[in-house]
C-alpha positions as CSV (number, residue, x, y, z in Angstrom):
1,X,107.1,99.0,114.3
2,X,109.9,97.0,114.6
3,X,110.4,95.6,110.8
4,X,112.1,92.6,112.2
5,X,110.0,91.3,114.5
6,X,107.0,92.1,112.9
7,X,108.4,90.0,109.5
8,X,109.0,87.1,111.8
9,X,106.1,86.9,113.3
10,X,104.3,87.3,109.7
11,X,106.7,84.6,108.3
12,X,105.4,82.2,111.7
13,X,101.7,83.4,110.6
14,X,102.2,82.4,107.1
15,X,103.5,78.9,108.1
16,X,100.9,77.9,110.3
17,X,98.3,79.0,107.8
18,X,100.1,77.3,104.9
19,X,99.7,73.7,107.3
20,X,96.3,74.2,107.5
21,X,95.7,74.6,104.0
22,X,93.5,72.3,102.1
23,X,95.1,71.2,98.3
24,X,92.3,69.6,97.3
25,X,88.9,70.3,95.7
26,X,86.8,70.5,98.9
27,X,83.2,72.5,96.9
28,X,79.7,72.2,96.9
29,X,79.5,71.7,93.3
30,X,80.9,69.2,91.0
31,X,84.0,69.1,88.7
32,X,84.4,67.5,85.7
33,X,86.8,67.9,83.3
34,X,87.4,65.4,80.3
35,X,89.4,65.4,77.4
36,X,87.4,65.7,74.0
37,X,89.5,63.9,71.7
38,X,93.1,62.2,72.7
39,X,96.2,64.2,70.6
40,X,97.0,62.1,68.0
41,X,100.7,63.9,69.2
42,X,101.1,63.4,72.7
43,X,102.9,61.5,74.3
44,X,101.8,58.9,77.4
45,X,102.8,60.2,80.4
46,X,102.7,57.0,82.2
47,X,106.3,55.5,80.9
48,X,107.5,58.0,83.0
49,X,108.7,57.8,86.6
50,X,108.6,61.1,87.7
51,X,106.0,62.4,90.7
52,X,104.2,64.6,88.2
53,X,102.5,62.0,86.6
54,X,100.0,62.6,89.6
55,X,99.5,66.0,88.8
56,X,96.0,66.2,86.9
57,X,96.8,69.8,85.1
58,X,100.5,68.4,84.2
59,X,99.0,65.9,82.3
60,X,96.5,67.7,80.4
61,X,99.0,70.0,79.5
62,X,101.2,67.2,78.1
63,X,98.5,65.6,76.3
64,X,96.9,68.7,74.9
65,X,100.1,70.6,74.1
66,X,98.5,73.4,76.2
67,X,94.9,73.5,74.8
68,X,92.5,73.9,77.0
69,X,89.9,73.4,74.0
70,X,90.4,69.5,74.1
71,X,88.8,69.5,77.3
72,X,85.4,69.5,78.1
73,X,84.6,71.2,81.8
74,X,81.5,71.7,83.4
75,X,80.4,72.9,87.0
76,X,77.3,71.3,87.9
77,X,75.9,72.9,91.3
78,X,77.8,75.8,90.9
79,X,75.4,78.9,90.9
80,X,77.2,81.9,92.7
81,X,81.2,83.0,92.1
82,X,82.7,85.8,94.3
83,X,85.3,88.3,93.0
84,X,87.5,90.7,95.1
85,X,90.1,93.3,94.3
86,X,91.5,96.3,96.2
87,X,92.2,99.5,94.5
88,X,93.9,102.7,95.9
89,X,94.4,106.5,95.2
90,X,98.0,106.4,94.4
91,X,98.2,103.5,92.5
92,X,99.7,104.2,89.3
93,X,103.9,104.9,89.0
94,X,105.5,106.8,86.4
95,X,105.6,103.6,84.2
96,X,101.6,103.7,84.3
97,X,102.0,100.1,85.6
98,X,98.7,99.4,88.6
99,X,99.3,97.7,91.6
100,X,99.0,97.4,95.2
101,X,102.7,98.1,95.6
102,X,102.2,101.8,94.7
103,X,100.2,102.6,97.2
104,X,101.5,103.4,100.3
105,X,100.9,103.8,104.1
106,X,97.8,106.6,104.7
107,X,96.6,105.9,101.3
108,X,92.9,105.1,100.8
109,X,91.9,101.8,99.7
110,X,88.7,100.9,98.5
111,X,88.2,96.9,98.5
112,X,85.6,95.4,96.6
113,X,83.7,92.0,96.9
114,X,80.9,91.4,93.9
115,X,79.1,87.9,93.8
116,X,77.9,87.1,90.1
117,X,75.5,84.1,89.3
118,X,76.2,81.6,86.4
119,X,75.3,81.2,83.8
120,X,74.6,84.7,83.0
121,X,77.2,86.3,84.7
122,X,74.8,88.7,86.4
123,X,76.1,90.9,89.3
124,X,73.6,90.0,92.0
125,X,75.2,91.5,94.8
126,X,78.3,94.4,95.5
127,X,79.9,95.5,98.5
128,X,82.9,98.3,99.4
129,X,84.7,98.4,102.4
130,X,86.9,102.2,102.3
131,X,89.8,102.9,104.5
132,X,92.9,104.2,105.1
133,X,96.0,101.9,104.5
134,X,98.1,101.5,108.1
135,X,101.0,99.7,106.4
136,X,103.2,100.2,103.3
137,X,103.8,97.3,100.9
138,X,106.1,94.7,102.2
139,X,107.1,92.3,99.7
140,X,105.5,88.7,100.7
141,X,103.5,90.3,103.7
142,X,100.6,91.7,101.1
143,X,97.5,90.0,103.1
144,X,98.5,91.9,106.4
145,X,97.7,95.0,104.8
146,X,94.5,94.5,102.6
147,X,93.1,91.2,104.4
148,X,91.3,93.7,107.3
149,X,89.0,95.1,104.6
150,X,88.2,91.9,102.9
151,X,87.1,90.7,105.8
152,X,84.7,92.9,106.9
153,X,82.8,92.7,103.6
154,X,82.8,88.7,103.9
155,X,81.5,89.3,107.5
156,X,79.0,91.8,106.3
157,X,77.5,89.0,103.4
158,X,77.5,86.6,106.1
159,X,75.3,88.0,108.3
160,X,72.9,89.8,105.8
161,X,69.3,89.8,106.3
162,X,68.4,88.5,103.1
163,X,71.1,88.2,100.6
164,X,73.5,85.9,102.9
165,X,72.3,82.8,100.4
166,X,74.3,84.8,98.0
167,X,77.7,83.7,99.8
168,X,80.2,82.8,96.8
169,X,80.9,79.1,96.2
170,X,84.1,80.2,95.4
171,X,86.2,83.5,95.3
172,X,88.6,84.8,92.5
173,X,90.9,87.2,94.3
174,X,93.2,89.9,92.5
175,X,96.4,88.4,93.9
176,X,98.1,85.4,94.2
177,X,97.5,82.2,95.9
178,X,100.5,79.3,95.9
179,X,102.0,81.4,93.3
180,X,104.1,82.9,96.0
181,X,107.6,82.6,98.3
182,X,105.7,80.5,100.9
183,X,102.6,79.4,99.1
184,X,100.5,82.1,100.6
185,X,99.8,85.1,99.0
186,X,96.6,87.2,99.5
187,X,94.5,84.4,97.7
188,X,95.7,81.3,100.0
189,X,95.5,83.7,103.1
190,X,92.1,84.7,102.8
191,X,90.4,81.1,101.8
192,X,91.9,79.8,105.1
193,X,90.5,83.0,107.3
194,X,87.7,83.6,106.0
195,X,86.6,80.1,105.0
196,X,86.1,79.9,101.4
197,X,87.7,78.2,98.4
198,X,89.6,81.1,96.8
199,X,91.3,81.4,93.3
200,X,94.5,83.3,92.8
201,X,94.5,85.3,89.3
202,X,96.9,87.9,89.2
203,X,99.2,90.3,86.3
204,X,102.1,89.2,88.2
205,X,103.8,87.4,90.8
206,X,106.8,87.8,93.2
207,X,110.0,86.0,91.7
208,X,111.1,83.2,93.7
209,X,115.0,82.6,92.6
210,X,114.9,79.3,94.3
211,X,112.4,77.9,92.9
212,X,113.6,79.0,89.4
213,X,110.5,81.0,88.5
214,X,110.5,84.6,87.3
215,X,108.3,86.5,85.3
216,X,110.6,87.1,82.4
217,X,111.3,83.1,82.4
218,X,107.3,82.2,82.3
219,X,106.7,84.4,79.9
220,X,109.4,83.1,77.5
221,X,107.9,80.2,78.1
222,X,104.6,81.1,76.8
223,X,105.7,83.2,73.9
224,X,107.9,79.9,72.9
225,X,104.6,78.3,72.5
226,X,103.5,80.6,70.0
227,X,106.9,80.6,67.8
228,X,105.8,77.6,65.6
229,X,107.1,78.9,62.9
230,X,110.8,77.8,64.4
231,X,109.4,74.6,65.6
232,X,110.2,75.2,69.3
233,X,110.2,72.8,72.1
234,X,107.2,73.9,74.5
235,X,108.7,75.1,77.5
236,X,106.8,75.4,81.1
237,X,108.9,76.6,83.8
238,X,110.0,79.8,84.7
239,X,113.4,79.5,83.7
240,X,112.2,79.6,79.8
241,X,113.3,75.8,79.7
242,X,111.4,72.7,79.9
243,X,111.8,70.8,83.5
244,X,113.7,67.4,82.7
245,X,110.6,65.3,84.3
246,X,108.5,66.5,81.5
247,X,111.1,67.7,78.5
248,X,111.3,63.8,77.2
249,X,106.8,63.8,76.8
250,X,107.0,67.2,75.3
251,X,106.3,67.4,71.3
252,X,107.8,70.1,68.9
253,X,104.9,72.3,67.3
254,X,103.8,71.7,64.1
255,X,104.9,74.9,61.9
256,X,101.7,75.4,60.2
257,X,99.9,75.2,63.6
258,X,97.6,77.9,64.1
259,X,97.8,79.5,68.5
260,X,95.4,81.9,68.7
261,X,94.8,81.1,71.8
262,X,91.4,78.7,73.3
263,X,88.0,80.1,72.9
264,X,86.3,82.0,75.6
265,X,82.7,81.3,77.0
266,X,80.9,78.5,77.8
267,X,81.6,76.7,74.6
268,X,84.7,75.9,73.4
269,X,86.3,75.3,70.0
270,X,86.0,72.1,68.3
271,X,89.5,70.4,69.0
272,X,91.2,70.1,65.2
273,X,95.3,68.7,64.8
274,X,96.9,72.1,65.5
275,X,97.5,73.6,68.7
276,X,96.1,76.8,69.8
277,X,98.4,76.5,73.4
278,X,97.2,78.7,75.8
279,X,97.8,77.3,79.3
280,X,101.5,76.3,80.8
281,X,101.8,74.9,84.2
282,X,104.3,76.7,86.7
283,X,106.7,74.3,88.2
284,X,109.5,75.1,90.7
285,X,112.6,73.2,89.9
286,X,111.8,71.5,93.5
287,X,108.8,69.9,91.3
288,X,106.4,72.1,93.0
289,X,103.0,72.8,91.2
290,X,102.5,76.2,91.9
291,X,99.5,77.2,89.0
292,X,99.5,78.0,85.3
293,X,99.6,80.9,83.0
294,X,96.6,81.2,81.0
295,X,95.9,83.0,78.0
296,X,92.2,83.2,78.5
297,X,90.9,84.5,74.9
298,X,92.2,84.4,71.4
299,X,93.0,87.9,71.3
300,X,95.3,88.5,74.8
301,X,99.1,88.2,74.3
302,X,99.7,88.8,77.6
303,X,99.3,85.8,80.0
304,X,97.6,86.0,83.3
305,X,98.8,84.1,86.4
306,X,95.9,81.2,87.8
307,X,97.4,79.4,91.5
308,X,95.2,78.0,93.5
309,X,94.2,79.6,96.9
310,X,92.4,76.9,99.7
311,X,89.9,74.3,98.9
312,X,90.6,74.6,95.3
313,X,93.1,72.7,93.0
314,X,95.2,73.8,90.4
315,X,93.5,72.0,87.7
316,X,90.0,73.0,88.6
317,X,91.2,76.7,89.2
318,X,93.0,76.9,85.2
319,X,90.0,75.4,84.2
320,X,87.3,77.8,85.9
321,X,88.9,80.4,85.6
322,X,88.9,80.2,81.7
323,X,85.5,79.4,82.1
324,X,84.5,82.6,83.4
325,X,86.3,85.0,81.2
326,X,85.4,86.8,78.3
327,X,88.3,89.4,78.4
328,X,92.1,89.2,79.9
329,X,90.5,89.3,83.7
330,X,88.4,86.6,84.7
331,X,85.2,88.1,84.8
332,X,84.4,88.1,88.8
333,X,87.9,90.0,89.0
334,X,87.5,92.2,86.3
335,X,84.0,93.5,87.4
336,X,85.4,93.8,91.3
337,X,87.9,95.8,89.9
338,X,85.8,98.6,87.7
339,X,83.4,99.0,91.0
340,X,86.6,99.9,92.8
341,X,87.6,102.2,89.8
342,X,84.3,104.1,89.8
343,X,84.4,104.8,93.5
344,X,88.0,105.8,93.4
345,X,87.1,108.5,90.6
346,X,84.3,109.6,92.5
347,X,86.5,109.9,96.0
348,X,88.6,112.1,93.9
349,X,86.1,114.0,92.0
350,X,84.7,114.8,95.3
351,X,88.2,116.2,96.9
352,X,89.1,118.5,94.1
């Protein structure tokens, strides 16, 4: 193929997609989200002028100090969640690190698409879609390549015979959504094809220069959180420094404050005076909301990347995501993802 053309035509794909998606909580279930108890620390956000004041999650995260345990959420009507990941037979480098970048063209993918019911968490319904990879990984272009195969396992639920009613409310994707060059990575691209709200929860993201947002830089800012023992000033964007819109609102942590991180399941910790910071919102240095990162248990160190997709906002998808995970990977995710891994041992148990 010719590698210029094609990118174009992807970059013209990508744009019109991106105008047609929706920001915006547009569900068949409720949303609500309210504070617990008002931080005794914070700061009012409304003496300031800036355009984030509108942001929902920016404002939670500046009254909370990054605790998601001073909020309350609940999902009323919300009965079946969709989870989707893509795994492949040559996807681990010599750095053990997994990912669809490893795999290349001829490779064969197994894509996954598991619908669990709340509360329990139940898998009520599993799909795989196998077949060979036509494309290598091109950096930004991701959904070209996988997209195909998710699609055919959405059209498959669809038109069921009796488990269509199953159709996910919403989908957690392995892969970004906004979180991404032009606010359309795998997440974003399939919500607006295939017609569903989709959530972007991914290990990683692409790093977008511009925008001041790099892995390294988010993750000093979360880890900066955590150092309360040098009374650090929270940081949230990628750069490892605090934006100037928000650095004036943003308290110094309390050096006996205990961060272990918000509590998982359905019911969280009692809000006490110390922090336990485990969400940061990722803004460009153009002011662009692009997500969070989320610790989403006590225990994980390692932050996991929540942008919203289509139909979805960024507030509703930190705070749903946490909802539904009891390890590192949102549960939906994480489940979609060991289905993949059993088949893929079997695929290769069976060529040996």
């Amino acid at each position: 193929m010719d590698t210029e053309i094609t990118r174009n035509e992807w970059i013209r794909q990508q744009n019109e997609l991106r105008a047609r998606r929706i920001a915006n909580d547009q569900l068949d279930f409720s949303v609500n989200i309210t504070p617990r108890q008002t931080s005794s620390a914070a700061v009012d956000s409304s003496s300031s002028s800036t355009t984030l004041d509108t942001e929902p999650l920016v404002r939670d995260f500046v009254s909370s100090r990054g605790d998601t345990a001073w909020f309350d959420s609940s999902f009323e009507g919300l009965r079946y969640v969709g989870g989707v990941d893509i795994g492949f037979d040559h996807e681990e480098d010599q750095r053990g690190v997994r990912g669809p970048r490893d795999a290349t063209a001829g490779a064969t993918a197994v894509a996954v698409l598991v619908v669990l019911e709340l509360p329990t968490l139940k898998v009520v319904y599993k799909d795989m879609e196998e077949g060979r990879l036509t494309l290598p990984y091109i950096p930004t272009f991701l959904a070209f390549r996988e997209l195909p195969l998710l699609l055919r396992l959405f059209a498959r639920l669809r038109s069921h015979p009796t488990l269509a009613h199953v159709l996910p409310q919403v989908v957690l994707v392995d892969g970004n959504g906004i979180l991404h060059p032009r606010m359309m990575g795998l997440a974003s691209h399939l919500g607006i094809v295939a017609d569903v709200p989709t959530i972007g929860v991914a290990k990683n993201f692409l790093q977008m220069n511009a925008e001041h947002l790099t892995m390294d830089g988010v993750k000093a800012g979360m880890k900066a959180l955590h150092e309360v023992s040098t009374g650090v000033v929270l940081t949230v964007n990628g750069s490892g420094q605090a934006p100037a819109m928000l650095a004036p609102q943003i308290q110094e942590v309390d050096s006996s404050s205990d961060v272990t991180g918000g509590s998982t399941g359905s019911t969280p910790s009692t809000p006490s005076n110390t922090p336990h910071a485990d969400f940061m919102p990722l803004i460009g240095s153009s002011g662009q909301l692009y997500g969070a990162s989320l610790l989403p248990t006590p225990s994980t160190t390692n932050p996991i990347f929540i942008s919203p997709g289509h139909r979805v906002s960024p507030r509703t998808a930190l705070f749903l995501a946490k909802k539904l995970s009891l390890y590192r990977i949102p549960e939906p995710v994480r489940q979609a993802d060991k289905i993949g891994r059993q088949r893929l041992s079997q695929l290769a148990k069976s060529a040996r």
